[in-house]
C-alpha positions as CSV (number, residue, x, y, z in Angstrom):
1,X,76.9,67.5,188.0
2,X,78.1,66.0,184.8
3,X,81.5,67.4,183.2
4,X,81.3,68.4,179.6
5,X,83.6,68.3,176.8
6,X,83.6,69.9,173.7
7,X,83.8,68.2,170.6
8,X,85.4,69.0,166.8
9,X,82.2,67.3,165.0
10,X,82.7,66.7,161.0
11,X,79.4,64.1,161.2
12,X,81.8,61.5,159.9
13,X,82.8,58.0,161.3
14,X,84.9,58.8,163.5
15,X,83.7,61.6,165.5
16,X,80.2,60.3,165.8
17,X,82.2,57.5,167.6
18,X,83.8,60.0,169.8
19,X,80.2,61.0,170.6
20,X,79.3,57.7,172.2
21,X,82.6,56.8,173.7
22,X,82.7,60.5,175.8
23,X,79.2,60.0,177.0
24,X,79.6,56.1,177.5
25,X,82.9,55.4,178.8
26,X,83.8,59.1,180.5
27,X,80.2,60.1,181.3
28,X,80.3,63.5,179.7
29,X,77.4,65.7,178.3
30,X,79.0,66.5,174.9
31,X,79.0,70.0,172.6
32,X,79.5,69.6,169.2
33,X,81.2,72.4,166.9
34,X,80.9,71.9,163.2
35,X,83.1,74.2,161.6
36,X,82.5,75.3,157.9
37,X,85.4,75.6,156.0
38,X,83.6,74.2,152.3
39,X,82.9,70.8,152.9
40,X,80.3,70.7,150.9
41,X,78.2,69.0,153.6
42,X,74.4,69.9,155.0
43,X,74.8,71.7,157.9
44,X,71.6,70.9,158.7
45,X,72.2,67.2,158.4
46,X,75.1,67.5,160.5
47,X,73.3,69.2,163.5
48,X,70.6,66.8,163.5
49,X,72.8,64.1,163.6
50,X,74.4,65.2,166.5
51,X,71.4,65.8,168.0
52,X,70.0,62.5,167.6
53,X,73.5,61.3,168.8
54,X,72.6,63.1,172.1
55,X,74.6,66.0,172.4
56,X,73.9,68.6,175.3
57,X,74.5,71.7,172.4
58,X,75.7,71.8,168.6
59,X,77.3,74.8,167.2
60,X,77.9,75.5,163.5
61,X,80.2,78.2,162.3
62,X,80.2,79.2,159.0
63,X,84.0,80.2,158.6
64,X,84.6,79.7,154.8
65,X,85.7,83.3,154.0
66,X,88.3,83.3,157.4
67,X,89.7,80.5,155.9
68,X,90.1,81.7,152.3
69,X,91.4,84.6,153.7
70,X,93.7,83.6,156.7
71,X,95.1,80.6,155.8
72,X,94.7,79.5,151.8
73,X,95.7,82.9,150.8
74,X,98.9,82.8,153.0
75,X,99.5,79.4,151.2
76,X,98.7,80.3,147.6
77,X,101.7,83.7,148.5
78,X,103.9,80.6,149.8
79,X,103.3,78.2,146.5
80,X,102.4,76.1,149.7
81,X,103.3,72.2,148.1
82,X,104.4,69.9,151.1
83,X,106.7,67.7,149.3
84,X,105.7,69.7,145.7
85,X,102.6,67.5,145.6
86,X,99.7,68.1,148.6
87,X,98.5,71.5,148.9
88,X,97.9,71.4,152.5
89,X,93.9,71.6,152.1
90,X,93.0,69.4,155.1
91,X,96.3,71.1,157.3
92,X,95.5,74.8,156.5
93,X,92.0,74.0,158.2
94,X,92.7,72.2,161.4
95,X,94.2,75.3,163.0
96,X,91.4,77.6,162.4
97,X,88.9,74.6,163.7
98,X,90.8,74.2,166.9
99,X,91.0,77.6,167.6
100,X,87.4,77.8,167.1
101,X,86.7,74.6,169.6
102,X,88.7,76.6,172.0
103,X,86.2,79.9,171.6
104,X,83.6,77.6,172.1
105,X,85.0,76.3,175.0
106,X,86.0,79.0,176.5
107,X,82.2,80.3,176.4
108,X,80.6,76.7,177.5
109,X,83.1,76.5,180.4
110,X,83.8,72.8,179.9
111,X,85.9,70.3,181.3
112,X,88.1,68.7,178.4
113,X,88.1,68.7,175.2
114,X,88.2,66.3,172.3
115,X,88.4,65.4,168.9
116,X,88.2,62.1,166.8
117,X,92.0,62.1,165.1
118,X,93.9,58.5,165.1
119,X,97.4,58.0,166.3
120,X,98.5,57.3,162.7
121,X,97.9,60.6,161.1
122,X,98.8,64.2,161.0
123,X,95.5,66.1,162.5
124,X,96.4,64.9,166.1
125,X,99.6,67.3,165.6
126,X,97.6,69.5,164.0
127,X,94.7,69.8,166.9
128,X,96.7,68.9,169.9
129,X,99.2,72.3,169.3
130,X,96.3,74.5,168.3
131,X,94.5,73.7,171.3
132,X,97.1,73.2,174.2
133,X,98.4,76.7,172.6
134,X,95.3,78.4,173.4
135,X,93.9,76.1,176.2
136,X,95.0,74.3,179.7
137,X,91.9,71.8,179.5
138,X,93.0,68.1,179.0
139,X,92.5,66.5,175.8
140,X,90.3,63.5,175.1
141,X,90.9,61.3,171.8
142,X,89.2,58.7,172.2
143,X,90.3,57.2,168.5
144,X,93.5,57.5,169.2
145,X,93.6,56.6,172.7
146,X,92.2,53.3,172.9
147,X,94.1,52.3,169.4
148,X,90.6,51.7,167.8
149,X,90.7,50.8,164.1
150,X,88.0,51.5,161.3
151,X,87.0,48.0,161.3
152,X,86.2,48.0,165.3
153,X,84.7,51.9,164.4
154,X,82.2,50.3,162.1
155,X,81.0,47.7,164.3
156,X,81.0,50.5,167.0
157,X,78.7,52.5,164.8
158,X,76.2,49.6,163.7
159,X,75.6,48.4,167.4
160,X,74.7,51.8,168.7
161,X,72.8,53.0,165.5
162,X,75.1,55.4,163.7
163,X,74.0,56.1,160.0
164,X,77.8,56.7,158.3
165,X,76.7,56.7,154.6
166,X,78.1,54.4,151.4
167,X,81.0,56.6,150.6
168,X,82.9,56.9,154.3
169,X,82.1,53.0,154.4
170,X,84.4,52.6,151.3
171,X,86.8,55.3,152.1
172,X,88.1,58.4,154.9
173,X,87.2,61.5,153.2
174,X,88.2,65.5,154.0
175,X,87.2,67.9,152.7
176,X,87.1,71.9,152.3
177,X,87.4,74.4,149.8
178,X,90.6,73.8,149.4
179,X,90.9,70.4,148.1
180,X,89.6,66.7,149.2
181,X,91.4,64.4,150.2
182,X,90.6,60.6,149.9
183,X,92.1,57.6,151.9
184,X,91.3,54.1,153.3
185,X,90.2,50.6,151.5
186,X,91.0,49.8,148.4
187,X,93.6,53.0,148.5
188,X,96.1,51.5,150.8
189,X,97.4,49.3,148.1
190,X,100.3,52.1,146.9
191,X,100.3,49.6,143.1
192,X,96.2,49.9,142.9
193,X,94.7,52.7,140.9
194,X,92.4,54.3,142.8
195,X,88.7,53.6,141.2
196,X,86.8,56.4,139.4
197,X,84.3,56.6,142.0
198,X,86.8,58.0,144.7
199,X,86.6,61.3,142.7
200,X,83.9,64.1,142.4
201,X,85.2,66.9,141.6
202,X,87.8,65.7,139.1
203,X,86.4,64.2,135.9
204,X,88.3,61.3,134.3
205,X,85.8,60.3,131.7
206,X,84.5,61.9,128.6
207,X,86.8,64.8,128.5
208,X,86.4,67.9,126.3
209,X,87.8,67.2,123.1
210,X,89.0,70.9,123.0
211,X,91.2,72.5,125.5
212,X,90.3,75.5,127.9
213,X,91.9,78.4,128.4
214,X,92.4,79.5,132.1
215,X,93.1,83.3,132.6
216,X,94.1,84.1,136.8
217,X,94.5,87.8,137.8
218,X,96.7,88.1,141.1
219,X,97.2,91.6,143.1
220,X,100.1,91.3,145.6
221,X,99.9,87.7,145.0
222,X,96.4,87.0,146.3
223,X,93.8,85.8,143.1
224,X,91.1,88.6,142.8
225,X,89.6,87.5,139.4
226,X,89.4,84.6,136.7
227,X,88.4,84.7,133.3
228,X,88.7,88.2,133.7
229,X,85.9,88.1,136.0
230,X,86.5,89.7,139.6
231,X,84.5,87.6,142.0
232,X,84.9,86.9,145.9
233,X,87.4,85.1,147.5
234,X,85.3,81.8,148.1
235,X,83.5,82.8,144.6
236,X,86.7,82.3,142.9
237,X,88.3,79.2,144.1
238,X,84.9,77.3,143.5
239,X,84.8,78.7,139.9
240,X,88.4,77.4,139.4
241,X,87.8,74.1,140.7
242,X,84.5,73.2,139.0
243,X,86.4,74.4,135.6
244,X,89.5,72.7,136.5
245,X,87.6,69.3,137.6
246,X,85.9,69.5,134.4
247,X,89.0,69.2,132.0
248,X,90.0,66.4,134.4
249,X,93.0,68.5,136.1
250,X,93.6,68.4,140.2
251,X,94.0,64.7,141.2
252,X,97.2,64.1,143.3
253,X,98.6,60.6,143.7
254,X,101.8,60.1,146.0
255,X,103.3,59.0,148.9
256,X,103.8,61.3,151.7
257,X,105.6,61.5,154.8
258,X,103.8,61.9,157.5
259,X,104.5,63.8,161.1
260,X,104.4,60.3,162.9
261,X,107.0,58.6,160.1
262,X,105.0,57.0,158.3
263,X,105.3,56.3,154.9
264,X,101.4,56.4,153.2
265,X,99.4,56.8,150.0
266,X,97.8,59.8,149.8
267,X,95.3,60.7,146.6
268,X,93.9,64.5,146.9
269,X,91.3,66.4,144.5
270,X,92.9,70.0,144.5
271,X,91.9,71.5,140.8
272,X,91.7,75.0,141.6
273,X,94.8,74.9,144.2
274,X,96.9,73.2,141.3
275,X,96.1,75.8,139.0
276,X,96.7,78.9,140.9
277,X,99.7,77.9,142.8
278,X,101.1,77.4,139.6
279,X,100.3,80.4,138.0
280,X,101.4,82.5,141.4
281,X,104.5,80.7,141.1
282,X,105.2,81.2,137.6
283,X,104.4,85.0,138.1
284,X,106.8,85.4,140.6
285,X,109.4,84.3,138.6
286,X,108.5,87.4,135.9
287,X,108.7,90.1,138.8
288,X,110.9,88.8,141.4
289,X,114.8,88.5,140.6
290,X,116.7,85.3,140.1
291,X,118.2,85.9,144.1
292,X,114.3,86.7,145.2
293,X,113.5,83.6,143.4
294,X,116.3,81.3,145.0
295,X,115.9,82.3,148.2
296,X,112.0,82.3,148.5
297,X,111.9,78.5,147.3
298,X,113.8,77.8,150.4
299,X,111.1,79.9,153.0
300,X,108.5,78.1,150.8
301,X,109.5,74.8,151.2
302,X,110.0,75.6,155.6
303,X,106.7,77.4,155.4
304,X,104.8,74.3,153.8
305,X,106.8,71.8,156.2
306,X,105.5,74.1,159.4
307,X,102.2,74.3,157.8
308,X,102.1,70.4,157.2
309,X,103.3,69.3,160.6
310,X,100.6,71.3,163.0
311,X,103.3,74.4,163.7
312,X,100.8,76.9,162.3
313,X,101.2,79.0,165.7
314,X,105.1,78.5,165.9
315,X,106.8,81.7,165.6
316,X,109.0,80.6,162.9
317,X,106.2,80.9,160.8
318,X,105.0,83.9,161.9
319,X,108.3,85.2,160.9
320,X,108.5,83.5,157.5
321,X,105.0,85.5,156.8
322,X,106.6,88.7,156.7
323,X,109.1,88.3,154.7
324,X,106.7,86.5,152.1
325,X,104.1,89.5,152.5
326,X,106.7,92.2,151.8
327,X,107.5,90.0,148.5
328,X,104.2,89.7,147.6
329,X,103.9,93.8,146.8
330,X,105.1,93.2,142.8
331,X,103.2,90.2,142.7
332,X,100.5,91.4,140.7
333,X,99.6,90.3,136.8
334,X,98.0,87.7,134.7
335,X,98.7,84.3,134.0
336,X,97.1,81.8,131.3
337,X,96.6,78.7,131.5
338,X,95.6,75.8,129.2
339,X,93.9,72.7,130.2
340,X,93.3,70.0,128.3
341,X,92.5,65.9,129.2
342,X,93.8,66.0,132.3
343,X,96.9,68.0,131.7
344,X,98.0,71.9,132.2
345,X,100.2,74.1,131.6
346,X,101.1,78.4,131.4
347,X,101.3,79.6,128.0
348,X,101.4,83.2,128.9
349,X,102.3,85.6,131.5
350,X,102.3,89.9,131.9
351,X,102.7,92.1,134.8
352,X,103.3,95.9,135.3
353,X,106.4,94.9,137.4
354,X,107.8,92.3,134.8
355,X,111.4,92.3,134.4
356,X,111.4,90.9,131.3
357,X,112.8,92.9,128.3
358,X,111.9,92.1,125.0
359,X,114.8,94.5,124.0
360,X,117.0,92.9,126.0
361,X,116.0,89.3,125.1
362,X,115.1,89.5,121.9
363,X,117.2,87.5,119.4
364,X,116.1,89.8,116.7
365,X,118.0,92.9,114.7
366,X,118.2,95.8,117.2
367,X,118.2,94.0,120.1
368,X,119.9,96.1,123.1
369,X,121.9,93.5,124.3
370,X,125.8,93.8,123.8
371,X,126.5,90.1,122.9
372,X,130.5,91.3,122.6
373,X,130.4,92.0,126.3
374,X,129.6,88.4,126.7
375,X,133.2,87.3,125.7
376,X,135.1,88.5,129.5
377,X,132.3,87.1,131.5
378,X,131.5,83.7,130.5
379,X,135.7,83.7,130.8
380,X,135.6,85.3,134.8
381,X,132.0,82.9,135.4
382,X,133.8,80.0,134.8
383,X,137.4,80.2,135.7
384,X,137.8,78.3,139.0
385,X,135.9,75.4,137.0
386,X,138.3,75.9,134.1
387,X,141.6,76.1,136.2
388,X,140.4,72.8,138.5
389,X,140.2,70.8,135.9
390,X,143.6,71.9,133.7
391,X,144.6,70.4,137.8
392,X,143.0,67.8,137.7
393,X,143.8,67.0,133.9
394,X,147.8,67.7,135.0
395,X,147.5,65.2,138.3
């Protein structure tokens, strides 16, 4: 009797690849798992494929609201930016696919299983932990363990039939609902502007000559309407992002660090996560206090880092999501943005749990602000500065 293995299955390049080389070189009936987290892709299409690939069983899992809800939602309460630029789209989803190739192999009773990730990049970290952390079965990555590059993957896929369409021939694409990320080709030159084809969900021609005004309502930190228009969690990001996309706002360009150490160009499409991280951040800073605001930077920055690097189940982050939960319960206003060519910004702000004071700040007649009170502590705030330096003047 055949073993079986279990296979993460996108439809893509690589883990078509992994099809072939588990039933050719291990001789293993494969199951196939698509899990649907927003990419946008026919499910259908995907199925089929693997069954004309000649998989023993394909499951698809429609877990687009789990995700919104388990894992971007945790990292829009974290202003979740790994190195203040990637919003962790393509991380925040590995972890909840892995877990679900372990349900499924839990239930199929296989033998190993197996995904398509390269030595090179951050997923291996991202799979390997989620699924030695809920499974003893050995892991198979084909990709990565016989040091295959796309070049070799291509030829792979031509001599055994594999349709991989125009765009994953040109470049590596992920995506979710969370944001799309775009490498490969022409990208790998860090000086080369990546060509306007690369994008689809960010416009960079023929922008609106007026700007748009962008209006997010948060309750304990978590978006629950735009525009003034309450809609559903997966409602609400798509909304965002085709507005967002439209006025040209969302494309990322940098370069990252990655788990392994390497240094490499990364360009993202992440409109709606730009905008709202933004605006959750910038809300925080009306309701929280100046220590609150210090101090979270600090767990956002760790929780982002644990996020990016495939510790999603490490208990350090299970620990930082308490405290930012319990700071999350003033978290609750409006915030309004304005997009225009390519650009945004927040030109307003209000919240029932503001700490703002007009009164207080105000540099108008009957403002309720003592400025004579001002005199003894500006002397006490800086004297240790003032007395080092009559020191260092005397020296």
């Amino acid at each position: 009797m055949k073993q079986k293995a279990v296979l993460a299955f996108s439809g893509g390049l690589d883990t078509s690849v992994v099809i072939k080389y588990l039933q050719e070189k291990h001789n293993m009936d494969v199951i196939t798992v698509t899990v649907d987290v927003g990419e946008g892709s026919d499910q259908k299409k995907i199925a089929a494929k693997a069954k004309k690939l000649g998989v023993l069983r394909h499951y698809n899992i429609d877990a687009k609201l789990e995700f919104v809800q388990k894992f971007i939602h945790p990292a829009i309460k974290a202003n979740a930016l790994y190195q203040k630029k990637y919003c962790l789209a393509t991380a925040l989803a590995r972890p909840l696919i892995a877990q679900k190739v372990v349900d499924i192999a839990k239930k199929e009773k296989v033998d190993a299983l197996a995904h398509g990730c390269t030595g090179k990049g951050n997923d291996q970290v991202r799979f390997d932990i989620t699924l030695r952390s809920g499974s003893n079965l050995p892991i198979i990555a084909p990709i990565r363990d016989l040091n295959l590059d796309r070049t070799t993957e291509l030829a792979f896929a031509e001599r055994h039939g594999i349709s991989i369409d125009s765009v994953s021939k040109k470049f590596s694409i992920d995506q979710n609902l969370w944001g799309r990320a775009i490498e490969g080709g022409h990208l790998e030159d860090p000086y080369s502007e990546p060509p306007d084809d690369a994008f689809i969900w960010v416009k960079t021609k023929n922008l609106p000559d007026k700007p748009r005004y962008l209006e997010i309502e948060f309750e304990n930190g978590v978006p629950v309407a735009v525009d003034k228009k309450r809609m559903n969690p997966i409602k609400l990001i798509e909304y965002t992002n085709k507005v967002a996309g439209d006025y040209g706002v969302g494309i990322i360009d940098h370069i990252e660090d990655r788990v392994v150490g390497i240094k490499s160009r990364e360009v993202y499409e992440t409109p709606a996560a730009l905008c709202i991280i933004e605006a959750h951040a910038d809300l925080e800073k009306m309701v929280h206090t100046k220590h609150e605001t210090k101090f979270k930077e600090m767990v956002d920055s760790e929780w982002a880092f644990l996020a990016y690097s495939g510790l999603w189940q490490d208990p350090l982050k299970r620990d930082l999501d308490k405290f930012i939960d319990e700071s999350q319960k003033t978290v609750t206003g409006t915030v309004r943005l304005k997009l225009y060519k390519g650009a945004f910004r927040v030109v307003g702000r209000k919240s029932k749990y503001s700490l703002y004071s007009h009164d207080i700040a105000t540099y108008g007649k009957g403002s309720a602000f003592d400025q004579r009170k001002a005199t003894g502590f500006v002397e006490l705030w800086g004297l240790q500065t003032t007395e080092a330096n009559k020191l260092l003047n005397k020296r």
